[in-house]
C-alpha positions as CSV (number, residue, x, y, z in Angstrom):
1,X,8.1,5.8,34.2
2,X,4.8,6.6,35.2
3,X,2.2,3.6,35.1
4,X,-1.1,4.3,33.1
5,X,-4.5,2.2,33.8
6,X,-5.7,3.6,30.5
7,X,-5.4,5.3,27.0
8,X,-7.4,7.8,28.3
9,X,-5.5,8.2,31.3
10,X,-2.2,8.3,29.5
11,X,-4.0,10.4,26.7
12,X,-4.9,13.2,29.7
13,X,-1.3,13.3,30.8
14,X,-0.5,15.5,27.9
15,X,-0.6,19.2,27.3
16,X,-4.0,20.1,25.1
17,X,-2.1,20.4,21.5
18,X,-0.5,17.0,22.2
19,X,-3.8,15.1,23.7
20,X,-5.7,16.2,20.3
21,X,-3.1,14.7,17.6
22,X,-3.2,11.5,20.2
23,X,-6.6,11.2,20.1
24,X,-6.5,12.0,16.5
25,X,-4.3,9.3,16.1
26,X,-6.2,6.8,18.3
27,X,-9.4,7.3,15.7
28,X,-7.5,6.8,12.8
29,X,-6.1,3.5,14.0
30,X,-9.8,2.2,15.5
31,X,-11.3,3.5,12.3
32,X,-8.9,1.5,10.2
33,X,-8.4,-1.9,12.9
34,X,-12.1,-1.6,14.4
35,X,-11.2,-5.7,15.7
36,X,-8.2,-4.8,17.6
37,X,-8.2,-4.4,21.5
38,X,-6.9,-1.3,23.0
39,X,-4.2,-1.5,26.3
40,X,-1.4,0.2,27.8
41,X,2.0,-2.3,26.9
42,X,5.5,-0.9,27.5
43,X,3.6,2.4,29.2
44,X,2.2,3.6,26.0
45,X,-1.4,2.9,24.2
46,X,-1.2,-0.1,21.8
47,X,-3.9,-2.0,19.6
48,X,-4.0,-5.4,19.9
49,X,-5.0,-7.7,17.0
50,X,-3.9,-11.3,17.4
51,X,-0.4,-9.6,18.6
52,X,0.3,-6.4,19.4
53,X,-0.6,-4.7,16.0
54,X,0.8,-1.2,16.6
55,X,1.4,1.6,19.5
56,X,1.5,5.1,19.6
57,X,3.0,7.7,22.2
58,X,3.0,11.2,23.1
59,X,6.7,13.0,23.6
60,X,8.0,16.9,24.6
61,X,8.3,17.4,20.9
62,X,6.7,14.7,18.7
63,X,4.0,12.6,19.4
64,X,5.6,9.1,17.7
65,X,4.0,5.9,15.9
66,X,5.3,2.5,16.4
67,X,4.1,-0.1,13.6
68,X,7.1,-2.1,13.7
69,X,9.9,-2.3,11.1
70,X,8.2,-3.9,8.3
71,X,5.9,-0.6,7.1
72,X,8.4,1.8,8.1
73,X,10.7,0.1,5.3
74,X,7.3,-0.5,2.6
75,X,6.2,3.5,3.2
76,X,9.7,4.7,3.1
77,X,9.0,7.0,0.4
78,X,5.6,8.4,1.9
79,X,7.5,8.5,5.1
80,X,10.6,10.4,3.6
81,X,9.3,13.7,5.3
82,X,9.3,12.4,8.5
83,X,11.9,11.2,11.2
84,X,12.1,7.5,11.5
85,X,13.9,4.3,13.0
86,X,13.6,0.9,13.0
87,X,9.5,0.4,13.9
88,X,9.4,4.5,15.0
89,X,7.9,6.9,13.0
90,X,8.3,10.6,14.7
91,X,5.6,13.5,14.2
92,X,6.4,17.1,15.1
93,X,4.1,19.1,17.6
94,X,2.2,22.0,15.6
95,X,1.9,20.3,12.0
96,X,-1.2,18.1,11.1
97,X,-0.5,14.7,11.4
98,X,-0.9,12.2,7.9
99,X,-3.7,10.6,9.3
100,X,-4.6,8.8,5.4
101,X,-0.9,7.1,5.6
102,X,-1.2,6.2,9.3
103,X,-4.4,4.6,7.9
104,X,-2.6,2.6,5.0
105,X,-0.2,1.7,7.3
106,X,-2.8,0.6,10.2
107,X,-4.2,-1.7,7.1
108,X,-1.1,-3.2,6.1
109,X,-0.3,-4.4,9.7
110,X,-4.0,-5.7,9.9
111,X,-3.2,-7.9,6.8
112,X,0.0,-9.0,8.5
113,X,-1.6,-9.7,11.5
114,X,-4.7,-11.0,11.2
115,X,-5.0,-14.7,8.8
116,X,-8.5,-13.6,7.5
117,X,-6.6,-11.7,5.0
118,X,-4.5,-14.8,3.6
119,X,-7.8,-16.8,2.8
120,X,-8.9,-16.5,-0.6
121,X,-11.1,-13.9,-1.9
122,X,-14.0,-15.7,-2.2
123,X,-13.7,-17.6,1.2
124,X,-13.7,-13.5,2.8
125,X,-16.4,-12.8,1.2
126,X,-18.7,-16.0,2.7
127,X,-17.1,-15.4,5.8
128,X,-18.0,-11.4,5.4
129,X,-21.9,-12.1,4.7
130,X,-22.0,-13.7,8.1
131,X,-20.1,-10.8,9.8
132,X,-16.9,-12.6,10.0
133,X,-14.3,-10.5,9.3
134,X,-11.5,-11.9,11.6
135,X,-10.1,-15.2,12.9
136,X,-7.4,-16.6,14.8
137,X,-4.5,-19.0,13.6
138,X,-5.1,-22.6,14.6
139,X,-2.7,-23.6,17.2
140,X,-1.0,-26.6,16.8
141,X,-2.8,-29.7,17.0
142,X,0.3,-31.4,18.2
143,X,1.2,-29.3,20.9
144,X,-2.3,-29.9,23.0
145,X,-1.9,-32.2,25.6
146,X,-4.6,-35.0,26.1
147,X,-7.2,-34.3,29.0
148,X,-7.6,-38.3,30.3
């Protein structure tokens, strides 16, 4: 497997018609998960939230969609056009790509993903006024070893 240094890099790798649903797909995730990090994990681009939040990849026939298992089951009906698998959702080459439901599901991993989303309403919206619109999950207080 060829090793990529970036999503651009991997991104350029592909014939033209494949590089534009790829980047097409990169913008819809940013736009919806503007927090998340991008890298290159397992050799394909990936968005990085608190964990890996979701990856995408370019193929000789379908560029594919990996959001893990959990959306792939909640947009089963939504997805019922499409081939998918366990965490895969498969997009053929030469048909526009549902760029609104990658976007829901983009959303829904953010709110699995990122704790922000399990305070209460009115807690987001303080937080939200400042600019605070993600945090991390405390670690475990008793885990930490003592400096002395």
């Amino acid at each position: 497997m060829r090793s990529f240094k970036s999503v651009d890099e991997y991104i350029r790798s592909f014939p033209k018609p494949t590089q534009k649903l790829l980047q097409q797909m990169r913008r819809t995730i940013r736009s919806a998960a503007p927090e998340a990090t991008e890298a290159i994990k397992y050799g394909i681009p990936t968005f990085v939230l608190n964990e890996n939040l979701v990856h995408f990849g370019g193929f000789e026939h379908h560029v594919s969609f990996f959001p893990t298992a959990a959306p792939v089951e909640v947009f089963k009906r939504e997805l019922s056009k499409y081939e998918t698998s366990r965490g895969t959702i498969r997009f053929p080459l030469g048909r526009p790509l549902p760029l609104a439901l990658i976007r829901k599901i983009v959303l829904f991993r953010v709110s699995q993903v990122n704790p922000f989303h399990e305070l209460p309403a009115p807690a987001q919206r303080a937080l939200a006024r400042v600019g605070i619109t993600s945090v991390e999950r405390p670690t475990d207080c008793n885990s930490r070893t003592a400096a002395n």
